[in-house]
C-alpha beads as a LAMMPS data file, in Angstrom:
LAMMPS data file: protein, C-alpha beads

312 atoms
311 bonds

1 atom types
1 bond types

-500.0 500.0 xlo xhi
-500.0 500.0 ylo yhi
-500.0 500.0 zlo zhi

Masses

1 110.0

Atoms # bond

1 1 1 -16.016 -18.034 -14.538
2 1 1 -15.878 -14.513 -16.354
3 1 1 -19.387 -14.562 -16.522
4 1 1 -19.515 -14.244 -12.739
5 1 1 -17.422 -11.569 -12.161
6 1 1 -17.867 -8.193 -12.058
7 1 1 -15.125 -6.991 -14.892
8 1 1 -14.110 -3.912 -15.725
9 1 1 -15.357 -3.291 -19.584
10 1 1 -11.521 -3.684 -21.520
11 1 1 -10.559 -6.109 -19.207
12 1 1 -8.992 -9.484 -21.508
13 1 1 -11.445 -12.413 -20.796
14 1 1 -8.419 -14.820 -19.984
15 1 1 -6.163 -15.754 -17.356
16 1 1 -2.391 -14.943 -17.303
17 1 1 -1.392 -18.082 -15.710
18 1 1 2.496 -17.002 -15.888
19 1 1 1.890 -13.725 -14.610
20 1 1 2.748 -12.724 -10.830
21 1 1 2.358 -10.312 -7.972
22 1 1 5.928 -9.093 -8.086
23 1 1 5.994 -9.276 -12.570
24 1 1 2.585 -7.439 -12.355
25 1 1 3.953 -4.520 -10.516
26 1 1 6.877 -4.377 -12.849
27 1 1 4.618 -4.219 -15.955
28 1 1 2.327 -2.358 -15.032
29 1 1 4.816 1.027 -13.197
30 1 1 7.127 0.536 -15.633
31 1 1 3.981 1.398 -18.378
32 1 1 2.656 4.105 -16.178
33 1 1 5.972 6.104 -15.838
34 1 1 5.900 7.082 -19.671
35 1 1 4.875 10.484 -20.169
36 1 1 2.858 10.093 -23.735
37 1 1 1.349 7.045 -22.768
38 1 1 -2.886 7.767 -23.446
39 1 1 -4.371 4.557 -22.786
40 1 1 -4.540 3.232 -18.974
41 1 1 -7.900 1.161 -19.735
42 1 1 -5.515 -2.191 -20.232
43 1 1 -6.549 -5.286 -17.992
44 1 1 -5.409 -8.393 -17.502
45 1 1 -6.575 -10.941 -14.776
46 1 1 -4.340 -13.570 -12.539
47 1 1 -4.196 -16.081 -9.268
48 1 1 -2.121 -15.452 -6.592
49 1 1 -1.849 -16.776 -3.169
50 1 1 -1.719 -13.912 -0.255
51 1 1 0.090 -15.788 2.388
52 1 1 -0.457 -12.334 5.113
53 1 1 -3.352 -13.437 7.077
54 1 1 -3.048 -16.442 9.650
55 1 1 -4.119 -18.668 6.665
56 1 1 -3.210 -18.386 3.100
57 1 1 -5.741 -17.116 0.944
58 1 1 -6.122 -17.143 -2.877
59 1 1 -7.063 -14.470 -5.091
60 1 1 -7.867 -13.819 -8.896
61 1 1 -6.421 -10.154 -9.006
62 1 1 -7.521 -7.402 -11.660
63 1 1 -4.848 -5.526 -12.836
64 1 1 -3.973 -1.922 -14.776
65 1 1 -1.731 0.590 -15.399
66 1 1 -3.746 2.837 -12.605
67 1 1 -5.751 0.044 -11.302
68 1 1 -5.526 -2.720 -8.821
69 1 1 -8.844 -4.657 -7.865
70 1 1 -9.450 -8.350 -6.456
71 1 1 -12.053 -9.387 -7.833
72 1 1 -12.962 -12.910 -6.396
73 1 1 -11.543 -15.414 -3.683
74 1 1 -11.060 -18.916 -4.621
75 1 1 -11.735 -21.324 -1.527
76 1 1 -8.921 -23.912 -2.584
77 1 1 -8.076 -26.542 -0.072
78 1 1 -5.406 -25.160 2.370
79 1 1 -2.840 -27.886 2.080
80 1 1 -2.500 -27.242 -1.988
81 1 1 -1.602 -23.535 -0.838
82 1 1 0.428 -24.143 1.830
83 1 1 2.301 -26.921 -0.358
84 1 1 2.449 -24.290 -3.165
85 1 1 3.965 -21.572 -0.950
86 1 1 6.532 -24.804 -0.087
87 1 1 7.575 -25.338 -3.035
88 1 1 8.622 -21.775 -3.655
89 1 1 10.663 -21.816 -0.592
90 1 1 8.104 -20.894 2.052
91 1 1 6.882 -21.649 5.199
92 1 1 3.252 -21.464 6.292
93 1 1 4.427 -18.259 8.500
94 1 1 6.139 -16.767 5.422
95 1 1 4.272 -12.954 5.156
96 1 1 4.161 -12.858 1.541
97 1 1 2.593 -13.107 -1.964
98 1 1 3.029 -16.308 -4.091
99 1 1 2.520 -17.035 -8.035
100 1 1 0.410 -20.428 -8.118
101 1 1 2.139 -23.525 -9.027
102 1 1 1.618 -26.186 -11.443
103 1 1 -0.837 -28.069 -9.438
104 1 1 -2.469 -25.210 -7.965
105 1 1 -3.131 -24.093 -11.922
106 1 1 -4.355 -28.017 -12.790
107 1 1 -7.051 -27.531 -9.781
108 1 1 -8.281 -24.428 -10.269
109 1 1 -8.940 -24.911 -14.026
110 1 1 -10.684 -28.330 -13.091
111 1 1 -12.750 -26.977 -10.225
112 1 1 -12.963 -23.140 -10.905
113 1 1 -12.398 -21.733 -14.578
114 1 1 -13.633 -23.869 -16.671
115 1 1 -17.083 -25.312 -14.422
116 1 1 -20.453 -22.751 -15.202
117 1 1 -20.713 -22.239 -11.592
118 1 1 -17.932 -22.856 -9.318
119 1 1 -18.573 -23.286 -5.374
120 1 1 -15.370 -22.495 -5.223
121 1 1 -15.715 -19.296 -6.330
122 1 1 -16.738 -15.827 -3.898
123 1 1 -16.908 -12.019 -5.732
124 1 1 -15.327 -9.679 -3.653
125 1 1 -16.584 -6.802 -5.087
126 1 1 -19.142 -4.394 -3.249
127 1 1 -21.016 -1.235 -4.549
128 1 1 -19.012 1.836 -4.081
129 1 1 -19.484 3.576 -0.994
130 1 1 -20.076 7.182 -1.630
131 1 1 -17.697 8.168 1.123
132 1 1 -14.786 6.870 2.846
133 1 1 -15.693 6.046 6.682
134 1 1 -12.675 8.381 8.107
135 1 1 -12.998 7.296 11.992
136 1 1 -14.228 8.457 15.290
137 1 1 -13.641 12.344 15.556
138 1 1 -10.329 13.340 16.940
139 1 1 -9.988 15.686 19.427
140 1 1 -8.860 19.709 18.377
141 1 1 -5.585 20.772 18.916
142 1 1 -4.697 21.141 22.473
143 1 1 -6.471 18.827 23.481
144 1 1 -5.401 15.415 22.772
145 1 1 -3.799 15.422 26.310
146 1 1 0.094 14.667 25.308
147 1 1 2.246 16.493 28.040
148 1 1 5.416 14.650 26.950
149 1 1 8.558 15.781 24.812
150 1 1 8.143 16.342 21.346
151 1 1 9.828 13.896 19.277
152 1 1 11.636 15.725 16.278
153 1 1 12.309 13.089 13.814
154 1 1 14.555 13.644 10.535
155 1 1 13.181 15.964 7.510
156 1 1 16.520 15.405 5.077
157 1 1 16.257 13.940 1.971
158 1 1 18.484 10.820 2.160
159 1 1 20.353 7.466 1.367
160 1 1 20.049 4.531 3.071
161 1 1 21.727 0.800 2.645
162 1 1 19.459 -2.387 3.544
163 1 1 21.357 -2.848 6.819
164 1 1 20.463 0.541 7.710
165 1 1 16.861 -0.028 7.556
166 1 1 16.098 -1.982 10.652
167 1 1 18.127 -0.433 13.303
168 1 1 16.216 2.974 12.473
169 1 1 13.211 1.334 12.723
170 1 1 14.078 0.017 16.254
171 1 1 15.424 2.907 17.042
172 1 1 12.276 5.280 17.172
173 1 1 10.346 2.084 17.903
174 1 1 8.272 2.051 14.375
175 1 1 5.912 -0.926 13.453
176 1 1 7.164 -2.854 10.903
177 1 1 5.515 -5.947 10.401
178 1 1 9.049 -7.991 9.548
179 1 1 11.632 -5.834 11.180
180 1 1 10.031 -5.057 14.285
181 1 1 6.879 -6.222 15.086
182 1 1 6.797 -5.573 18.605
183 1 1 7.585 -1.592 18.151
184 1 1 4.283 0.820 18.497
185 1 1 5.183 4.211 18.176
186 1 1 2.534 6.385 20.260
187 1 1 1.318 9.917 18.073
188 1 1 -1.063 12.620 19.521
189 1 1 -3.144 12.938 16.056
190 1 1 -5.141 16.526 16.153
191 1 1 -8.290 17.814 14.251
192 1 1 -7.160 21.152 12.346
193 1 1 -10.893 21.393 11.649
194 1 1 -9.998 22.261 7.998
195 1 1 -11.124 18.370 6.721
196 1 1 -8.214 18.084 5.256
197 1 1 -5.185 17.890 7.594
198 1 1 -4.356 16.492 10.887
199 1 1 -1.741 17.534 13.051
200 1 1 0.500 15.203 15.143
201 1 1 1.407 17.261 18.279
202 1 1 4.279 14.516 19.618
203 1 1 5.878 15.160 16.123
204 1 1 4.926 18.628 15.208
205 1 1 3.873 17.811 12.132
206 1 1 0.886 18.521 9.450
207 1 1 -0.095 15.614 7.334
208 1 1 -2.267 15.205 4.318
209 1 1 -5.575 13.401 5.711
210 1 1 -5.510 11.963 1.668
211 1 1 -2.911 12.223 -0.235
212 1 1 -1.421 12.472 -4.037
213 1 1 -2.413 9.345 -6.582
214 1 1 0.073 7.101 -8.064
215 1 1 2.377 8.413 -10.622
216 1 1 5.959 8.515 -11.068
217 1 1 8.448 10.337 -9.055
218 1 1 9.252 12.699 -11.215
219 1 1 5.766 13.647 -11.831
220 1 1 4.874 13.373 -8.062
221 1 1 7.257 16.189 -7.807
222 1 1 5.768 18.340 -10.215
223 1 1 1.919 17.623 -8.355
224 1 1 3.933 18.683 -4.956
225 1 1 4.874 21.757 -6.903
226 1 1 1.820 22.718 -7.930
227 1 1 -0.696 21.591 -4.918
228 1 1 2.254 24.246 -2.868
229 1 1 1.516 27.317 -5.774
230 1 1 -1.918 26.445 -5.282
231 1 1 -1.843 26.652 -1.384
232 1 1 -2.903 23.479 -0.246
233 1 1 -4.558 24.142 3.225
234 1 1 -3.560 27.318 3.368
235 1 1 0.226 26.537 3.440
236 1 1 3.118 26.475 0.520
237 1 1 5.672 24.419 2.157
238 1 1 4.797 20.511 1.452
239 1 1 6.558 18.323 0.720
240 1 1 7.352 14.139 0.280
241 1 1 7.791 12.590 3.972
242 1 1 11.443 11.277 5.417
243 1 1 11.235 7.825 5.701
244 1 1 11.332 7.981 9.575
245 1 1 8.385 10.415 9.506
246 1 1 6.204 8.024 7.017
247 1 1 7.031 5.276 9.831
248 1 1 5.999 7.563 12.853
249 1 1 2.504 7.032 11.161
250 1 1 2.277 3.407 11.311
251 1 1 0.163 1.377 13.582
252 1 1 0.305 -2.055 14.816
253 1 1 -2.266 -3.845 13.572
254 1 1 -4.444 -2.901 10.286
255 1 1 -8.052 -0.583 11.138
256 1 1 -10.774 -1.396 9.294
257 1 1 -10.108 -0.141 6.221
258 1 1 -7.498 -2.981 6.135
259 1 1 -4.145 -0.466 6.065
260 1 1 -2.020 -0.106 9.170
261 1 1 -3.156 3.641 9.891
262 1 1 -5.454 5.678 12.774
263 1 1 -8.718 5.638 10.519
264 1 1 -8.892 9.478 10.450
265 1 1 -6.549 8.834 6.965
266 1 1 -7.426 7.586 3.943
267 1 1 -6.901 3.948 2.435
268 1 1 -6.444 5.216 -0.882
269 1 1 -2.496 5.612 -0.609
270 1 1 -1.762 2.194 0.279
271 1 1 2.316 2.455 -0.480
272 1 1 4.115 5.781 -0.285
273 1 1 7.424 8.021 -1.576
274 1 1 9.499 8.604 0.855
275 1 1 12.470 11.440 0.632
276 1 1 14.620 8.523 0.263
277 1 1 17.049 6.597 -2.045
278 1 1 18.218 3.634 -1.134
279 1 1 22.459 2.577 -2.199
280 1 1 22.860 0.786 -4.626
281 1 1 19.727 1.733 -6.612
282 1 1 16.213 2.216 -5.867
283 1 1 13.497 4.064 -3.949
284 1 1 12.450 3.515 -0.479
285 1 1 8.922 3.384 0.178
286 1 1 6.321 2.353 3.039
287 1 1 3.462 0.372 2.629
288 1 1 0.292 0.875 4.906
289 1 1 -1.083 -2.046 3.381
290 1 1 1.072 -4.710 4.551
291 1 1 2.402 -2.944 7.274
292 1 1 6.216 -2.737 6.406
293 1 1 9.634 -0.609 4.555
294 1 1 9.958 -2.321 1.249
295 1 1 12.524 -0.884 -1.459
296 1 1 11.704 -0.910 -5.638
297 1 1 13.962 -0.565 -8.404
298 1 1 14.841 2.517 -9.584
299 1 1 13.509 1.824 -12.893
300 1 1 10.017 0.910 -10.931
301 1 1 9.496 4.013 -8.902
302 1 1 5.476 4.294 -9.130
303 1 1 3.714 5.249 -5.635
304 1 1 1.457 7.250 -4.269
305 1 1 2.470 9.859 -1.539
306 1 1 1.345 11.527 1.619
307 1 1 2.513 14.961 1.661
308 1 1 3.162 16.916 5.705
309 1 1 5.448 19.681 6.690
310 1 1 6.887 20.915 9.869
311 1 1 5.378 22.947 12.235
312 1 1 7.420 25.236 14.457

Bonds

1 1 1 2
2 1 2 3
3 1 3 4
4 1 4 5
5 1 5 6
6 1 6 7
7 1 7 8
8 1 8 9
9 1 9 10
10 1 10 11
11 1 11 12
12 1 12 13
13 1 13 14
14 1 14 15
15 1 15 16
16 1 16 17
17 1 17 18
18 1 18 19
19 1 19 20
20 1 20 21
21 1 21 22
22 1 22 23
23 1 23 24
24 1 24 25
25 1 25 26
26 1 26 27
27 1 27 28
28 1 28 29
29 1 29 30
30 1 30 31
31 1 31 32
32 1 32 33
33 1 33 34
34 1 34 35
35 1 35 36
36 1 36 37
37 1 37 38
38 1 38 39
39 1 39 40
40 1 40 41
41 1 41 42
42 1 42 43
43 1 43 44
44 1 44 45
45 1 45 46
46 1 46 47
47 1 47 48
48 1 48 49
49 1 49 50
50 1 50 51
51 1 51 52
52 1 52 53
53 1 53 54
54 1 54 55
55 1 55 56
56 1 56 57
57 1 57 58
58 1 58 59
59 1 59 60
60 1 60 61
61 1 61 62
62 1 62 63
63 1 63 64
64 1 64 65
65 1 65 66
66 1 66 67
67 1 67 68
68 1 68 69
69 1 69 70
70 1 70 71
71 1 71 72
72 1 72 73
73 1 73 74
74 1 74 75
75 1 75 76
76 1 76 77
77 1 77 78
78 1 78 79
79 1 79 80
80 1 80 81
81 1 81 82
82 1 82 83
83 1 83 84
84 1 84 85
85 1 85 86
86 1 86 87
87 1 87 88
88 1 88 89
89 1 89 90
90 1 90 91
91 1 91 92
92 1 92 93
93 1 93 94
94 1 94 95
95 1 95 96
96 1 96 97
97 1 97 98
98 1 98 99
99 1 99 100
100 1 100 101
101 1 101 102
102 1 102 103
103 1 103 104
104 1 104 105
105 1 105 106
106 1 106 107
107 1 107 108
108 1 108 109
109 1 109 110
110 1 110 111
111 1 111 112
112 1 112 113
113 1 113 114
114 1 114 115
115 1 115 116
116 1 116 117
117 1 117 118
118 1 118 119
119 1 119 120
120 1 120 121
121 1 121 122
122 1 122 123
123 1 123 124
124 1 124 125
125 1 125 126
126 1 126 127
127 1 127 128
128 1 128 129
129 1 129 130
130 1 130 131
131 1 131 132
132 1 132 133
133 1 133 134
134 1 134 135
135 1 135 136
136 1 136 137
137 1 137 138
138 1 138 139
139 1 139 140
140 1 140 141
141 1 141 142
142 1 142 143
143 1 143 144
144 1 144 145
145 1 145 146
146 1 146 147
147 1 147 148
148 1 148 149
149 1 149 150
150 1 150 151
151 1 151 152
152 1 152 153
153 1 153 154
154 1 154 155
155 1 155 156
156 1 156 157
157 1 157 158
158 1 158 159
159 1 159 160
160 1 160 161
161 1 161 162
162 1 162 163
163 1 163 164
164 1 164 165
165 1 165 166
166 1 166 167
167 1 167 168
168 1 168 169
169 1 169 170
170 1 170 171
171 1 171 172
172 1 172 173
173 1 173 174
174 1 174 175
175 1 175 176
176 1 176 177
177 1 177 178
178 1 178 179
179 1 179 180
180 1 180 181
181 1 181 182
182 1 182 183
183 1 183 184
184 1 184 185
185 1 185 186
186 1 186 187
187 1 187 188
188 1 188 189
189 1 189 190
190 1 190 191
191 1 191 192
192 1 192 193
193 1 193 194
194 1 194 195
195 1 195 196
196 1 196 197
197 1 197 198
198 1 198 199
199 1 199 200
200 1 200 201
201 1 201 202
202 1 202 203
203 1 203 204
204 1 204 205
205 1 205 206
206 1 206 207
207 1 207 208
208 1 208 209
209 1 209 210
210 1 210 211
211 1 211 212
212 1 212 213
213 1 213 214
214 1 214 215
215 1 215 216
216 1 216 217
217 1 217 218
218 1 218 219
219 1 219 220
220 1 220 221
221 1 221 222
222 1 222 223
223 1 223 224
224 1 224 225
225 1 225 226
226 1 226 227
227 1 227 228
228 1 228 229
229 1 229 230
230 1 230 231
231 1 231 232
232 1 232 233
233 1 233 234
234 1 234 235
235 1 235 236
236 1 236 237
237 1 237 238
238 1 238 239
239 1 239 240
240 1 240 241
241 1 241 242
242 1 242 243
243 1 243 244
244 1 244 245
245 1 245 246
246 1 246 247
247 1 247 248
248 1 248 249
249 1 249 250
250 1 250 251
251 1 251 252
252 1 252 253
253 1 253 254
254 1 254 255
255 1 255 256
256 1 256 257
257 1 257 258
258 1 258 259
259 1 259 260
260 1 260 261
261 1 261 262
262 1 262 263
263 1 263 264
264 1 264 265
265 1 265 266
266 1 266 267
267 1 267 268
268 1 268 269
269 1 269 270
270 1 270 271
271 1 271 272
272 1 272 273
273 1 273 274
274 1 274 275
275 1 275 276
276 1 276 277
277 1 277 278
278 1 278 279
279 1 279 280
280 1 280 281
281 1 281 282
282 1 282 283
283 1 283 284
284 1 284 285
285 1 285 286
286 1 286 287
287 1 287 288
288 1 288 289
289 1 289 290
290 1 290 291
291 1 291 292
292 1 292 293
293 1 293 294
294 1 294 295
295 1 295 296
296 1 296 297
297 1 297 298
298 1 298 299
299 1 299 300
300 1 300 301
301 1 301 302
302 1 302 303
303 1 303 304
304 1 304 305
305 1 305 306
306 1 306 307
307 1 307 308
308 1 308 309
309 1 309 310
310 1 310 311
311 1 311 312
């Protein structure tokens, strides 16, 4: 099977059967948060079962430190993943990500790992594209046509319990693909015509078209330090985005860059900081990729962030 894949060069030619989405995560942030660590070139390769599509698909998943990459889908017969996601508690209409069970395992080592050539078996890897498609042009500031009331959402740094969560969410009306997904919050995005900022004139606020790569969150600080000593833009005042601002971002159905964002941002910050903790422990976070507010321990905060700041 390896011999059909596209691997990165220290990737471990074996599966971790017992590893899974959730444990990978765990290893993996936990690693990157310490400061001396030198090597990030560690792979290792596993199935899981993405249940977030109208059918369940399953994946073998690459997986580092700083690295995340799919690198094939297996075409298993639907019933054995619907029967695995079952067994774990599931439903077919469960949004979620599932370790493969014992029979799952039993067929793909018959019918995928251990055959020379597997039908069964599709590479999802392309050539890199040398630029990120970024969207049909926006129109300049002013001109976007929004006459309405500006919407002044919260800046603070806070704390928030679970049951806090979705009635904020229904209150401004966010997408959230499990807590609300009927809300669509309407922005008036804005070309700056610097490349690398767009301005929301409903919100009044200047966001990162990019964004900061994943780290921990005491080191994100530091970057946010020094991108604002550096002038990022032109402006020394950003900073991590309130949870209800990260939200205000959030479309209702993913663009084609497969992340639940107006195309003029990048994919490349698929899960965010947000300037909140969440009680009892933890970090808050939102996650363009699957659309939704998800919370990690406090002794797994790795992210990514998308920096903005207010504009009187």
């Amino acid at each position: 099977m390896f011999k059909n894949l596209i691997l990165s060069d220290t990737t471990v030619a074996k599966i971790e059967w017992e590893m899974t989405p959730d444990l990978a995560f765990c290893t993996f942030s936990a690693k990157g948060l310490r400061e001396e660590l030198t090597n990030t070139d560690e792979r290792v390769c596993y199935f899981f079962i993405d249940n977030w599509g109208e059918q369940p698909k399953l994946y073998l998943m690459e997986r580092g430190i700083r690295h995340v990459q799919i690198l094939a889908e297996i075409k298993a017969p639907v019933e054995l993943m619907i029967d695995c996601i079952t067994s774990q508690g599931g439903t077919p209409s469960s949004k979620n990500n599932y370790p493969i069970d014992a029979d799952l395992k039993s067929w793909l080592r018959t019918n995928v790992v251990e055959p020379d050539d597997s039908p069964f078996l599709v590479s999802t890897i392309e050539e890199p594209t040398v630029e990120e498609d970024m969207g049909a042009p926006l129109p300049p500031v002013g001109e976007t046509g929004f006459s309405g009331d500006k919407t002044t959402l919260p800046t603070e740094y806070c704390t928030l319990h679970d049951d806090q969560i979705g009635p904020l969410i229904t209150h401004w009306d966010f997408y959230d693909s499990l807590l609300n997904p009927q809300g669509k919050f309407d922005n008036a995005l804005a070309d700056t015509g610097d490349g690398l900022t767009v301005f929301d004139e409903r919100t009044g606020i200047l966001w990162q078209r990019a964004g900061l790569d994943l780290c921990s969150n005491r080191s994100m600080k530091g970057k946010i330090e020094q991108l604002n000593t550096e002038g990022f833009a032109g402006y020394h005042d950003w900073r991590m985005p309130a949870l209800e601002e990260a939200m205000s971002l959030m479309e209702s159905s993913p663009n084609a860059k497969g992340v639940y964002l107006q195309s003029c941002f990048s994919k490349e910050q698929p899960f965010i900081f947000v300037a909140a903790r969440r009680k009892p422990t933890g970090y808050w976070f939102v996650n363009y990729k699957q659309g939704k507010v998800y919370w990690s321990s406090g002794t797994v905060p790795g992210g990514f962030c998308k920096l903005c700041r207010r504009v009187d």
